[in-house]
C-alpha positions as CSV (number, residue, x, y, z in Angstrom):
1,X,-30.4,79.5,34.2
2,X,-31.2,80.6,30.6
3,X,-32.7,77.9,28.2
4,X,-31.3,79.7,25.3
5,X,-28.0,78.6,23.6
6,X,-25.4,81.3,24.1
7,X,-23.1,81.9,21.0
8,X,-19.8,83.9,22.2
9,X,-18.7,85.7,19.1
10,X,-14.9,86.7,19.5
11,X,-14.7,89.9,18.1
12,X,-11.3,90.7,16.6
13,X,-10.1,88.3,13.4
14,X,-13.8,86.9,13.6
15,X,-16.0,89.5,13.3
16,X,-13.5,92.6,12.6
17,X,-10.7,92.2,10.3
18,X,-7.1,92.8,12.0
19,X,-5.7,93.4,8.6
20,X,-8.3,95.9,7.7
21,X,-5.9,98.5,9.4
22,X,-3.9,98.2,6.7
23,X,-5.4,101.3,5.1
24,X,-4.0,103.5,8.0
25,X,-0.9,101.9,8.2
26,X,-0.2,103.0,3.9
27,X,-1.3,106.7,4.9
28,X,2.0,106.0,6.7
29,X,4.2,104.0,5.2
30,X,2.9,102.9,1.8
31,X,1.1,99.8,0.3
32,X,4.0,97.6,-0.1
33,X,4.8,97.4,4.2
34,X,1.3,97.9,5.1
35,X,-0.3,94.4,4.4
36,X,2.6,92.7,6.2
37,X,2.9,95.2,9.2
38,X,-0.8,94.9,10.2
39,X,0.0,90.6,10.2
40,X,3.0,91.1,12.4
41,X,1.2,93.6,14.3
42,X,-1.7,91.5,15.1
43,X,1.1,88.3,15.1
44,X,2.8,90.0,18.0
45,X,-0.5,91.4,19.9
46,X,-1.7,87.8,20.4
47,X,2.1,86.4,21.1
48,X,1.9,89.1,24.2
49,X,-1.9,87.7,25.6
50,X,0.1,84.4,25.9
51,X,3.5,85.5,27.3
52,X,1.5,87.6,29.5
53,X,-1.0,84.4,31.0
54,X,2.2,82.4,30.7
55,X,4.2,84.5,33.5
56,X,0.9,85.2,35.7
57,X,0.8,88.9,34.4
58,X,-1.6,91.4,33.0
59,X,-1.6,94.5,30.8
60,X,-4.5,95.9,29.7
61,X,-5.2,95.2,25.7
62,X,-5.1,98.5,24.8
63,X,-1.1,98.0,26.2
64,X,-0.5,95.4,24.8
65,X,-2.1,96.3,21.0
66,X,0.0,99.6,21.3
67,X,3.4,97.3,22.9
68,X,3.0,95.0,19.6
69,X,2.6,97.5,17.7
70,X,5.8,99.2,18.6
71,X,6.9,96.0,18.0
72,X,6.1,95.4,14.5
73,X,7.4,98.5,13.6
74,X,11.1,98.4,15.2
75,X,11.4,95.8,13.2
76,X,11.2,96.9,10.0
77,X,13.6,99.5,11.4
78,X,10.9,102.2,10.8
79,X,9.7,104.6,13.6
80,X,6.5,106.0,14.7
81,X,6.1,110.0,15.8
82,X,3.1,110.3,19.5
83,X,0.3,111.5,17.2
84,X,0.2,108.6,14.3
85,X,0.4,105.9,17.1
86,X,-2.4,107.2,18.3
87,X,-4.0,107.9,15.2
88,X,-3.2,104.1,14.3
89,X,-4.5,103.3,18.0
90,X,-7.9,105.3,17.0
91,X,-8.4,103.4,14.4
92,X,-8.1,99.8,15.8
93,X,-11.4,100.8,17.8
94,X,-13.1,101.4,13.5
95,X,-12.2,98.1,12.2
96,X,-14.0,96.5,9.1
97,X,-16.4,93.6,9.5
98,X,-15.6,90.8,7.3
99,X,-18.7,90.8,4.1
100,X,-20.5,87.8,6.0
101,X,-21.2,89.0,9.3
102,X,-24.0,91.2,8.6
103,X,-26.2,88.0,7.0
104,X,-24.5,85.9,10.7
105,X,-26.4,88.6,12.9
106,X,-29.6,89.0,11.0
107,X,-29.7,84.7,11.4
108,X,-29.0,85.7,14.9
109,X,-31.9,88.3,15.4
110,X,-34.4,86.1,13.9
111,X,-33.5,82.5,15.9
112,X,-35.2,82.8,19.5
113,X,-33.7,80.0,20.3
114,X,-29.6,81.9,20.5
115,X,-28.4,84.5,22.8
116,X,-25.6,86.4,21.2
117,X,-22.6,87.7,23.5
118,X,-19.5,89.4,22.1
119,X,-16.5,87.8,23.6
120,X,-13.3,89.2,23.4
121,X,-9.7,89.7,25.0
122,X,-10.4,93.4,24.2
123,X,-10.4,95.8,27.0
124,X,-14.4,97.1,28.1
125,X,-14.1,100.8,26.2
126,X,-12.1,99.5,23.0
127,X,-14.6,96.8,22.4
128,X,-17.9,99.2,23.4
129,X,-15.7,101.5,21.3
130,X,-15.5,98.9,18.0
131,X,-18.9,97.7,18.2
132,X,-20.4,101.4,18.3
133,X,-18.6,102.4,15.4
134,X,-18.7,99.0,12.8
135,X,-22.4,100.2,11.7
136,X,-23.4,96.2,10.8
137,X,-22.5,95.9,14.7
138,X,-24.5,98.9,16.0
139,X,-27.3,98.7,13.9
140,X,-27.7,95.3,15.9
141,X,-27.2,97.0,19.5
142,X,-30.8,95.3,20.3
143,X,-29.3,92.0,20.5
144,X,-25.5,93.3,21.4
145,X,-26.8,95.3,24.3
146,X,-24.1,96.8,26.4
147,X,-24.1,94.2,28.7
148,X,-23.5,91.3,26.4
149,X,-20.1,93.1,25.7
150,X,-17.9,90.2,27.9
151,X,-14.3,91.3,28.3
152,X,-11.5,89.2,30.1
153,X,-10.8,93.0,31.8
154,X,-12.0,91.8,34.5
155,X,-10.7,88.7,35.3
156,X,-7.3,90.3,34.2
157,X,-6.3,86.9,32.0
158,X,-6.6,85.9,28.3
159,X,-7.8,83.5,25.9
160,X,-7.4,80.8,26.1
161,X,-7.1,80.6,29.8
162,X,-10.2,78.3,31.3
163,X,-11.2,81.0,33.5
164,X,-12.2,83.2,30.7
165,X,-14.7,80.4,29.2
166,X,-16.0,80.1,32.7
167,X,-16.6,83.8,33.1
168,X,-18.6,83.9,29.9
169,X,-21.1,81.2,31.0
170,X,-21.3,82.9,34.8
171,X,-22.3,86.5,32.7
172,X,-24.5,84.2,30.4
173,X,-25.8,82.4,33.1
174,X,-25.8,78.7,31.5
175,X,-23.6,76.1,31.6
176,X,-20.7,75.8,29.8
177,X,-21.9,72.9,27.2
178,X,-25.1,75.4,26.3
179,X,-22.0,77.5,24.9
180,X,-20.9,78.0,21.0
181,X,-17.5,79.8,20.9
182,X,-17.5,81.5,17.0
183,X,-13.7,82.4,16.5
184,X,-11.6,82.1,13.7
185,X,-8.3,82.2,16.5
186,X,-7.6,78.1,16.8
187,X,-6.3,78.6,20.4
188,X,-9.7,80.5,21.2
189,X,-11.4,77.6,19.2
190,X,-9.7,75.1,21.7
191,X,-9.9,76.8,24.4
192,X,-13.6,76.7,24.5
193,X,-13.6,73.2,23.8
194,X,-11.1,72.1,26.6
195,X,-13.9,73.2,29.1
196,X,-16.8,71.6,27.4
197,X,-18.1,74.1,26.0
198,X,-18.8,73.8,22.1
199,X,-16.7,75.6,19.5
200,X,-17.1,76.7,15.6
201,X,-13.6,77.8,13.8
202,X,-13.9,79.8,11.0
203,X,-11.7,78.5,8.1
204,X,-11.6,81.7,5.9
205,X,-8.5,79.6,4.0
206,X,-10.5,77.1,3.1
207,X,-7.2,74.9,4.5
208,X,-9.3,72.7,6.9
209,X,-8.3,71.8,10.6
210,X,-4.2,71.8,10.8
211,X,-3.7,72.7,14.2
212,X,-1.0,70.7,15.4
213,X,-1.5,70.9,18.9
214,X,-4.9,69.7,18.6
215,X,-3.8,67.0,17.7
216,X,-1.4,66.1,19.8
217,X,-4.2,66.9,23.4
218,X,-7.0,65.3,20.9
219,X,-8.8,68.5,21.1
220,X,-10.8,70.0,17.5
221,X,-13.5,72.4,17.0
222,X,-17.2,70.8,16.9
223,X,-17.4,72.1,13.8
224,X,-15.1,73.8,11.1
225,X,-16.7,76.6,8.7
226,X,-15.9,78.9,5.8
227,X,-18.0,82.3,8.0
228,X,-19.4,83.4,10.7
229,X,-22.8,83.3,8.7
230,X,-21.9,79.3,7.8
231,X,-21.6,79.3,11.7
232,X,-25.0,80.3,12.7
233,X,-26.4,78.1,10.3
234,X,-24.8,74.5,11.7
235,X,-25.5,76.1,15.1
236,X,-29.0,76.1,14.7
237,X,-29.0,72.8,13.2
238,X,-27.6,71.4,16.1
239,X,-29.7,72.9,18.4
240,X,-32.9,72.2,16.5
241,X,-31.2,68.3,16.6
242,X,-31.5,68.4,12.6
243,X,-27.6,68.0,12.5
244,X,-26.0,64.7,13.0
């Protein structure tokens, strides 16, 4: 067992901006839809992980993103020609990092005390894929190392199925309470949490912890955050036992 402390980073909405795609989407259809197709794009994406665990059934992400993406666009009652789904499909693997995440991984890369995974629902090539070509995630490739990629591929489930939670600490190989789950998704946040293992939200509103369902199974993040970077920081502080 490792003595580090393992911090899953999920990858897309936490580290890569969903709504960053919205510079593809006005090549097609102009500033005024993009904005709100790339939210009901990614609203629909996520909708379809949890209908999927719901029913016992699996698609592959890749499916799914290009299912919700169909989605979105039927209906606004626009339409989508073979090549510029792909070329919108393409560029879901070049998402943006949000301005923080660069400072997050250099706190990372100089704490000996955190292992770093990448966590996500993401299929094995689209997340290899995304983390190749963000250049503040490749230029960190010696601490996000091929095989601290961890995809639910395998286990053919989602977040924020326990089993996924598990699978993370059996590739880490620590327990689950030596685990921080960094997500800005409040089901992922949760999820984490409902197996013991620790959890940091990122608030990028600045609207504090509303979850509703939270509330209702008594279930919050250990700690709420404006970025990833703000993350890192209360982490350590936890770990070093400076935080109370």
């Amino acid at each position: 067992m490792s003595s580090k402390t393992v911090i899953g980073f999920d990858l897309y909405g936490t580290l890569l901006s969903t709504e960053s795609i919205a510079q593809q989407l006005a090549e097609l259809f102009g500033d005024d839809l993009a904005k709100d197709l790339a939210v009901q794009w990614r609203r629909y994406q996520l909708e379809y992980t949890w209908r999927a665990n719901s029913m016992g059934i699996y698609q592959s992400f890749s499916d799914i993103t290009r299912a919700a993406l169909q989605h979105a666009i039927a209906e606004k009652g626009l339409t989508l020609s073979g090549s510029d789904t792909e070329q919108l499909m393409n560029a879901y693997n070049g998402l943006q990092t949000f301005p923080e995440v660069e400072k997050a991984l250099d706190l990372v890369a100089s704490e000996p005390s955190l292992d770093a995974y990448i966590f996500s629902n993401g299929t094995d090539d689209m997340v290899a894929k995304s983390v190749s070509t963000a250049p503040v995630l490749s230029k960190m490739s010696h601490i996000l190392q091929p095989h601290k990629l961890i995809t639910v591929e395998e286990l053919r489930r989602f977040k924020p199925d326990p089993k996924v939670y598990h699978h993370l600490a059996d590739k880490a190989g620590v327990d689950l309470d030596k685990i921080w789950v960094v997500s800005a998704n409040p089901f992922d946040a949760l999820g984490a949490r409902s197996v013991g293992a620790q959890s940091a939200w990122i608030d990028r509103a600045g609207n504090g912890w509303i979850d509703a369902l939270g509330s209702l199974t008594g279930t919050k993040p250990t700690i709420v955050v404006r970025g990833v970077d703000e993350a890192v920081r209360e982490i350590v502080s936890h770990v070093k036992g400076t935080k109370q």
